[in-house]
N, C-alpha and C positions, 0 to 999 in steps of 0.2 A: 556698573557703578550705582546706581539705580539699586539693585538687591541690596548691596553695600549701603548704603543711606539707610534702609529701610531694617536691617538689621542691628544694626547699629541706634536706629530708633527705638526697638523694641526691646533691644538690650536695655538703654534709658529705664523706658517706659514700666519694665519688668523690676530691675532696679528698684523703684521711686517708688512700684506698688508692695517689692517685700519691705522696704524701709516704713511706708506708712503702715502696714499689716504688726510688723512688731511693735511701731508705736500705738498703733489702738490696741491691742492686747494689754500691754504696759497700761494702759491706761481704763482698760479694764479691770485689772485686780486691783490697782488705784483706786477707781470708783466704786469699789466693792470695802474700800479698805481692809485690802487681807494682802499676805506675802503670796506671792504668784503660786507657790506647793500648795497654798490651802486655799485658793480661788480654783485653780484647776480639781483639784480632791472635791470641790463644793460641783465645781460643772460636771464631773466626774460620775458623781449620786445624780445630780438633777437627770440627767442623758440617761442613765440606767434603772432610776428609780430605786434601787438598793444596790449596794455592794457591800465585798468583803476585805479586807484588812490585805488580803494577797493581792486583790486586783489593785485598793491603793498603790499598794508597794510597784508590784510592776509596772503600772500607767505611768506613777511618778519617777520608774527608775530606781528607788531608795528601797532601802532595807526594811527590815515588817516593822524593827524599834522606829525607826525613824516614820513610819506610814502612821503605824500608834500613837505617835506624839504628833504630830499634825491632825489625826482625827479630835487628839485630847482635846489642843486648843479650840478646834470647830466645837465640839460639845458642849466645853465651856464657855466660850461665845453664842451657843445655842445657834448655830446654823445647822446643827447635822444630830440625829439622836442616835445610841446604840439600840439593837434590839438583839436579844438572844434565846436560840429557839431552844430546841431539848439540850443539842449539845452544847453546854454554855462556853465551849471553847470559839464556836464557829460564831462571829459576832456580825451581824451586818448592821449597814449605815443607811441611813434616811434622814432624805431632809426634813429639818425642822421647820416652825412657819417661818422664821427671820431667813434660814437658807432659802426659802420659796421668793420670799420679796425680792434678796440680793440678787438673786438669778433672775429674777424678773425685769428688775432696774437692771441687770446687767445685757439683760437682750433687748432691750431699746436705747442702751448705749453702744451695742454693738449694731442694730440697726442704721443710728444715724452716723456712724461712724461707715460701715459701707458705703452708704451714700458718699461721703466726704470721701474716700476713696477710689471708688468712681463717679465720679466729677470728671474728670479729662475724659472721659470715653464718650463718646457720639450716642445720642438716644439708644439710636440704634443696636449700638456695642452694648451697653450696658442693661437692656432688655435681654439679649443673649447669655450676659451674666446672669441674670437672675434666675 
């Protein structure tokens, strides 16, 4: 009975942690004010330092038109710049300064949002997290 309880806990427990995890994400491309495609496309550049129009498209799942037009907006918005080397087809992305701050502001809103997700776990647990 005993195992029973305790599974049954962690089921809970497990639960409660994917529910708050989607809502700090949500609440990270919130905080960024951008649609979750072009906050993720923004983390995207930040994590690899430059990418290409394909790996947009693949990361995000979406078509290379649709990768293109979510980079367009970032451009326009100035979070992300193009660069193109010899062959002007092949175009990589970099962040720009305002993509640098967002991502910045965006990793001390996700800092203190871990915390606030681990909150219920025992000192102890939640050293193990880290």
């Amino acid at each position: 009975m005993d195992n029973m309880k305790t599974r049954i806990a962690l089921t809970e427990f497990i639960d409660e942690l994917i529910y708050r995890v989607v809502l700090a994400n949500r609440h990270l491309s919130d905080a960024a004010e951008l649609p979750d495609s072009e906050y993720k496309t923004l983390r995207l550049v930040a994590k690899n330092g430059k990418v290409n129009m394909r790996q947009v498209a693949d990361f995000l799942g979406v078509s290379m038109p649709r990768a293109t037009k979510i980079a367009d907006n970032l451009v326009v918005q100035e979070y992300i710049k193009r660069e193109s080397g010899k062959d002007r087809r092949c175009v990589e992305l970099h962040l720009d300064i305002r993509g640098e701050k967002a991502i910045e502001e965006a990793f001390k809103t996700h800092q203190d949002l871990s915390e606030a997700i681990l909150t219920p776990l025992s000192p102890e647990e939640r050293e193990t997290m880290r």
